[in-house]
The first five atom37 places (N, CA, C, CB, O) and aatype in JSON, in Angstrom:
{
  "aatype": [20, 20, 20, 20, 20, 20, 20, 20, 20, 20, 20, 20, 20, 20, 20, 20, 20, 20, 20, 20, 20, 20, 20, 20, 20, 20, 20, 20, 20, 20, 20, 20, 20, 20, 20, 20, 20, 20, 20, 20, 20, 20, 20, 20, 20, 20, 20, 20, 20, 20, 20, 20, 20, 20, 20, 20, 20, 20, 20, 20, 20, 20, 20, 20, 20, 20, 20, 20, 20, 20],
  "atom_mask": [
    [1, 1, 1, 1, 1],
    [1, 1, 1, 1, 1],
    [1, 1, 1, 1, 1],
    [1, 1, 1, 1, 1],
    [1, 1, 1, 1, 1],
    [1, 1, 1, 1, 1],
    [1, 1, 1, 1, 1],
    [1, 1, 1, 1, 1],
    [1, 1, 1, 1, 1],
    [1, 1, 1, 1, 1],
    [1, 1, 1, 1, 1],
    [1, 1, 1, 1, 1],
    [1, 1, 1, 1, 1],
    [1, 1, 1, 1, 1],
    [1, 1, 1, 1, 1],
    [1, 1, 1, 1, 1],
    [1, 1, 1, 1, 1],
    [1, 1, 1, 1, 1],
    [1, 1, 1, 1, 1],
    [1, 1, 1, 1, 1],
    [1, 1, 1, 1, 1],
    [1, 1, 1, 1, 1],
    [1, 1, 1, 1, 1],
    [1, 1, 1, 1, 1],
    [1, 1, 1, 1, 1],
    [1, 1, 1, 1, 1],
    [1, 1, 1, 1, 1],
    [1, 1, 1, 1, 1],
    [1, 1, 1, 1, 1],
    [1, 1, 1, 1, 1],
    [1, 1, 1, 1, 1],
    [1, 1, 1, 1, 1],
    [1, 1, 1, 1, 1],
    [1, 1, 1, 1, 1],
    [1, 1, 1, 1, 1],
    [1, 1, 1, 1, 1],
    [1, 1, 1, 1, 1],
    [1, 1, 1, 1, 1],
    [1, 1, 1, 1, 1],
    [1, 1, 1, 1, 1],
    [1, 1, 1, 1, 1],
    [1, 1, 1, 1, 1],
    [1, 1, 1, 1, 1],
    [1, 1, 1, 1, 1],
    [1, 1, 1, 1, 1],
    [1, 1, 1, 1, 1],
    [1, 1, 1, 1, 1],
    [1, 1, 1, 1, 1],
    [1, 1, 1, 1, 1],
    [1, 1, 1, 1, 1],
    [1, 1, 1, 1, 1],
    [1, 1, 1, 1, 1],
    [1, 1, 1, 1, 1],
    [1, 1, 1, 1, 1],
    [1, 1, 1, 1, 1],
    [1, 1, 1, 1, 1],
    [1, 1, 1, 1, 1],
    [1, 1, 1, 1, 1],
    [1, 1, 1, 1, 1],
    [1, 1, 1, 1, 1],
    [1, 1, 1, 1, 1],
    [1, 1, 1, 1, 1],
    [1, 1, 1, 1, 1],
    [1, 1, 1, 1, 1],
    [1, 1, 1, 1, 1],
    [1, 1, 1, 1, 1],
    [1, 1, 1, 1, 1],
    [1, 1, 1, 1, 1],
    [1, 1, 1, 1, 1],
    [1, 1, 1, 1, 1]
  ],
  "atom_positions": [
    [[13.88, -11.08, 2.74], [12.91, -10.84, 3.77], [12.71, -9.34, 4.01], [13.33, -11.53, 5.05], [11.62, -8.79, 4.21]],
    [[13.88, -8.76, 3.96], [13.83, -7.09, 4.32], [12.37, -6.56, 3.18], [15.81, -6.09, 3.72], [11.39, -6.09, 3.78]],
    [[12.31, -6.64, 2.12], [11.61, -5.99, 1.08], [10.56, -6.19, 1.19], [11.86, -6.21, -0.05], [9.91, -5.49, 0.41]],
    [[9.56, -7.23, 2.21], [8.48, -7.49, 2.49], [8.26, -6.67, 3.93], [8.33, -8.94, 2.43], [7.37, -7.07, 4.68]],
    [[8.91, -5.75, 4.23], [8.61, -5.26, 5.91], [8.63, -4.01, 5.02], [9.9, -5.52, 7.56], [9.49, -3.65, 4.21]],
    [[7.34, -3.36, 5.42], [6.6, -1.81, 5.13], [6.97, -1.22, 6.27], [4.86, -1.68, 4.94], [6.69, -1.51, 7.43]],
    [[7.92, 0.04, 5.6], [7.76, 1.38, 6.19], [7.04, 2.53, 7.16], [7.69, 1.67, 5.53], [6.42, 3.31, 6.44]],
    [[6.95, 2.79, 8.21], [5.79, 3.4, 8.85], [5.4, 4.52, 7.73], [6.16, 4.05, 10.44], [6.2, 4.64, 6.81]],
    [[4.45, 5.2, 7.74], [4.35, 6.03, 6.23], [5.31, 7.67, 6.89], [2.02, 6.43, 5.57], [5.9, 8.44, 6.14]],
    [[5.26, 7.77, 7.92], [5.99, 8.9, 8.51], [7.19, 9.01, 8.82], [5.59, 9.2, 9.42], [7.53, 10.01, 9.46]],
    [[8.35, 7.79, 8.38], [9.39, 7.58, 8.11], [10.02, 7.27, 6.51], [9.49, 6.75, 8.93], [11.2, 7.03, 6.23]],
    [[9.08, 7.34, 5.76], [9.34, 6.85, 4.03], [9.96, 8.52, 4.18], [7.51, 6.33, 2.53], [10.59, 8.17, 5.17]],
    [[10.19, 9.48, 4.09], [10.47, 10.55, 3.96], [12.16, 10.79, 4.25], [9.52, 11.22, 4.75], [12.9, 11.66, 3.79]],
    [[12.51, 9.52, 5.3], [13.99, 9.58, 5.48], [14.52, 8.32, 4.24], [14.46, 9.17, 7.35], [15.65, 8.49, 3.79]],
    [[13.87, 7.34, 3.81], [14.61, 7.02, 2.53], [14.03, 7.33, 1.15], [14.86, 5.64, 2.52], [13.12, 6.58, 0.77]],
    [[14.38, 8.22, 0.43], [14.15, 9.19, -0.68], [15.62, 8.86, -1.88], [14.12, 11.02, 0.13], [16.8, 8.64, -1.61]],
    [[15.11, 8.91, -2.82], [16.16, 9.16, -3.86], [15.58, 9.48, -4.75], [17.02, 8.24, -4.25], [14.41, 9.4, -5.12]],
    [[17.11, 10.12, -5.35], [16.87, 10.69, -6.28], [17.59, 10.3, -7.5], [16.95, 11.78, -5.96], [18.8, 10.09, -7.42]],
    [[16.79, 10.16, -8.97], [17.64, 9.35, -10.14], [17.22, 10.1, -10.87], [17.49, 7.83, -10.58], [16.12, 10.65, -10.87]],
    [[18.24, 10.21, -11.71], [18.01, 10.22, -13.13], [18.88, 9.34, -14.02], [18.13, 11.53, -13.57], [19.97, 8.99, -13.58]],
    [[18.46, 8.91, -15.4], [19.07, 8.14, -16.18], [20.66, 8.61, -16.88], [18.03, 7.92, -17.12], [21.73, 8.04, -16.69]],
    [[20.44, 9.58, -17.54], [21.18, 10.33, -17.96], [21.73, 11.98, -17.6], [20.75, 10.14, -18.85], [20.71, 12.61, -17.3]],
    [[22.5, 12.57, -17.55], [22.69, 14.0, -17.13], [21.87, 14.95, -18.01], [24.21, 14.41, -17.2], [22.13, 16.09, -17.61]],
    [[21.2, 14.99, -18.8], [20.19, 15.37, -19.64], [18.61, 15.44, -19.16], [20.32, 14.49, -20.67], [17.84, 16.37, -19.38]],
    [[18.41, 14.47, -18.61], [17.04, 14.6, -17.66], [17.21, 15.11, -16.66], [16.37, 13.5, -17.24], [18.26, 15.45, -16.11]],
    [[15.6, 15.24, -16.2], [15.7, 15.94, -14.95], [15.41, 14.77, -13.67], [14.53, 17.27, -14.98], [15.15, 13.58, -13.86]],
    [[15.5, 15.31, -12.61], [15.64, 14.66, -11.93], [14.43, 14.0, -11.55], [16.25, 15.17, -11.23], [13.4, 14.53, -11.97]],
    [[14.26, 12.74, -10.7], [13.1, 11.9, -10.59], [13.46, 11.91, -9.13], [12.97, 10.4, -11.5], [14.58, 12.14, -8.68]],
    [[12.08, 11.54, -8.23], [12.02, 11.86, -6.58], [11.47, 10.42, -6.4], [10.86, 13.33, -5.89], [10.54, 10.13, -7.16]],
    [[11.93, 9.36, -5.46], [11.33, 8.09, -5.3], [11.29, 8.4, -3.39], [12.45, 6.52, -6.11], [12.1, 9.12, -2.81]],
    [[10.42, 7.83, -2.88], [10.48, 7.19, -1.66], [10.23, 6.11, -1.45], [9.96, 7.6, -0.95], [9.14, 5.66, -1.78]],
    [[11.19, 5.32, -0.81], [11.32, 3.75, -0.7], [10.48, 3.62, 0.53], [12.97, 3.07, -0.52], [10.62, 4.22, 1.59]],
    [[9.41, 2.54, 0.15], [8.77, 1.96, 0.81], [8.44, 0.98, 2.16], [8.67, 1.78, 0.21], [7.76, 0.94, 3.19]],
    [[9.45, 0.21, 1.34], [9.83, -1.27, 1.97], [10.71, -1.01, 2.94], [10.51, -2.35, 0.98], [10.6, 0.15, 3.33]],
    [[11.81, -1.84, 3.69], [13.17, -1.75, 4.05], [13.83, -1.95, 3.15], [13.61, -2.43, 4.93], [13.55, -2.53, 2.1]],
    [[15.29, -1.21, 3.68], [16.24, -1.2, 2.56], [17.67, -2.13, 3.22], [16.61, 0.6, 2.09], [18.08, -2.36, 4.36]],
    [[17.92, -2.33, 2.45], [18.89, -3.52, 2.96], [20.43, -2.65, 2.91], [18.82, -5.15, 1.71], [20.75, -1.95, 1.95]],
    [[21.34, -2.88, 4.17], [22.27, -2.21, 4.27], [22.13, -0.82, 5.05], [22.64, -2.15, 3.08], [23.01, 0.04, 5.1]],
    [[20.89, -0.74, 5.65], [20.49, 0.06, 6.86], [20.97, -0.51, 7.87], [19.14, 0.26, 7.09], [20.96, -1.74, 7.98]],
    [[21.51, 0.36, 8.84], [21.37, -0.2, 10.48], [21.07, -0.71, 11.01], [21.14, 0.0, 11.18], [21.68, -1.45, 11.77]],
    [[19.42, -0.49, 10.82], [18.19, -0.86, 11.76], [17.52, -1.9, 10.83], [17.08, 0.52, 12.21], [16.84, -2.81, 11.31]],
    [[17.66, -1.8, 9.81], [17.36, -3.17, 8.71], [17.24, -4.99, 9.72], [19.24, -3.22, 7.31], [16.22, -5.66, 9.87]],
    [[17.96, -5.16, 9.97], [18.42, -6.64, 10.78], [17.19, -6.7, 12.19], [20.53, -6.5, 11.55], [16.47, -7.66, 12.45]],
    [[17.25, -5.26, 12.99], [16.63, -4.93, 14.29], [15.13, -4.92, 13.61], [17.24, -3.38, 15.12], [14.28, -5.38, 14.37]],
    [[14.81, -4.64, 12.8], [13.24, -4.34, 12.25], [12.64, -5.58, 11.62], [13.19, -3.13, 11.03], [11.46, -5.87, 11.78]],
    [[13.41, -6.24, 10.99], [13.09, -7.79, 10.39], [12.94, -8.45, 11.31], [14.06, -8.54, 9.57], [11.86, -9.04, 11.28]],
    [[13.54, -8.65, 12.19], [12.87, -9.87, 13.88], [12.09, -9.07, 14.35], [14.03, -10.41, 15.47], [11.24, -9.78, 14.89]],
    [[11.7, -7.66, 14.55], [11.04, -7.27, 15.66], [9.31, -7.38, 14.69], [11.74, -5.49, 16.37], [8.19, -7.41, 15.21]],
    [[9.63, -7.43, 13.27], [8.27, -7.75, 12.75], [7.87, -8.98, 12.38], [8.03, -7.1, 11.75], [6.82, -9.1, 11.74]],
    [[8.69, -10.17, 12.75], [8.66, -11.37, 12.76], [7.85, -11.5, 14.38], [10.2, -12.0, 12.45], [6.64, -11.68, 14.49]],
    [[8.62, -11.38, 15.32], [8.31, -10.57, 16.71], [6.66, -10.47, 16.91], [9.02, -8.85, 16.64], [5.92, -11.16, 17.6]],
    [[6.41, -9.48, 16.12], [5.08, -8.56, 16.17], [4.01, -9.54, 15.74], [5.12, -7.15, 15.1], [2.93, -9.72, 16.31]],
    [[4.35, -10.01, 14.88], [3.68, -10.9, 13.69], [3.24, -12.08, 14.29], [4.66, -11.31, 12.46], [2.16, -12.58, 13.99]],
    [[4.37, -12.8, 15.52], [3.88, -14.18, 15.96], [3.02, -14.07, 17.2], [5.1, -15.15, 16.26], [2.3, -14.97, 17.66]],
    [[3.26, -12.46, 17.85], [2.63, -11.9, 19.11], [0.78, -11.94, 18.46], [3.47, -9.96, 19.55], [-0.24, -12.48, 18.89]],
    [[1.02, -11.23, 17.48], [-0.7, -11.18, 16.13], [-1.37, -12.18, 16.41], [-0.53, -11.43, 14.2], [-2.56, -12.17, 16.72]],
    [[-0.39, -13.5, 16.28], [-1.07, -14.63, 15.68], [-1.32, -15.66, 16.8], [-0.22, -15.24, 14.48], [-2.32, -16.35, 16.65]],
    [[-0.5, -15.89, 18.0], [-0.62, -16.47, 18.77], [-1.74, -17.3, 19.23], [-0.29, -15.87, 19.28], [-1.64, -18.43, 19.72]],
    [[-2.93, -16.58, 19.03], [-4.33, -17.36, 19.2], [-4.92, -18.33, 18.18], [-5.36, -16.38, 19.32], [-5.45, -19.43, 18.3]],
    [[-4.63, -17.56, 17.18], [-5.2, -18.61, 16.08], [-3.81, -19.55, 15.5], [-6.02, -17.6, 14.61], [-4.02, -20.32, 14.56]],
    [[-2.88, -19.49, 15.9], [-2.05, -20.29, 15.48], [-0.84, -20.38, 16.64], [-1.68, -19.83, 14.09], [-0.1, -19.41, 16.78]],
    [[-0.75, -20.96, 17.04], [-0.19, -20.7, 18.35], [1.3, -21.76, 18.11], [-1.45, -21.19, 19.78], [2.41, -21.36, 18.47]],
    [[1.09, -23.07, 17.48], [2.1, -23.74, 17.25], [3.24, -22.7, 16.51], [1.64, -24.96, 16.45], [4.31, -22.37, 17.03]],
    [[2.71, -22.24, 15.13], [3.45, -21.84, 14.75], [4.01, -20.06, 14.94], [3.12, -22.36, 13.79], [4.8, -19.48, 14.19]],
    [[3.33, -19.49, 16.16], [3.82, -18.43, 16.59], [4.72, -18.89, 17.7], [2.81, -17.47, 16.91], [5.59, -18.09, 18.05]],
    [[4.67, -19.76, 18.16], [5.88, -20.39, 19.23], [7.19, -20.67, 18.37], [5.38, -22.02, 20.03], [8.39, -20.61, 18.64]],
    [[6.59, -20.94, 17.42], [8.29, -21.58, 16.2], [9.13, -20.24, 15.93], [7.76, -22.33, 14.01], [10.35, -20.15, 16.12]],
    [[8.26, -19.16, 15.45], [8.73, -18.1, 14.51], [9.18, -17.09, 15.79], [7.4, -17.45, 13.3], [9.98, -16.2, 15.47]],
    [[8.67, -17.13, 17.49], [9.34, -16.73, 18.48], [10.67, -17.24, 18.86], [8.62, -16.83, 19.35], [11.28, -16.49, 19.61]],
    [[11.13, -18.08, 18.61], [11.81, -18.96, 18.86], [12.97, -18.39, 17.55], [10.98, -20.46, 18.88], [14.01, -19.01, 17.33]]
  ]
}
């Protein structure tokens, strides 16, 4: 579930890495997008966009924004 919850774009800047394959290359710059699992706030951000999501929907689907509040 974490890997489907997007990043604000003004926080991708605090998860960054950096790879390379071998000690021979140079280095490669990624910023992770998604959530990352084994964060802190990982667990707190997955309900609160479950949260957000059933608050969205409430009108047009109301059964099942009562379930996913719940």
């Amino acid at each position: 579930m974490y890997r489907m919850v997007r990043v604000a774009e003004e926080d991708t800047d605090f998860q960054r890495l950096l790879w390379r394959s071998t000690p021979d290359e140079p280095l490669r710059h990624y910023k992770l997008l998604r959530l990352t699992f084994g964060t802190a706030c990982a667990a707190y951000l997955a309900v609160k966009s479950l949260q957000r999501l059933a608050d969205d929907a409430k009108f047009k689907y109301p059964e099942a924004a009562t379930i996913t509040k719940k």
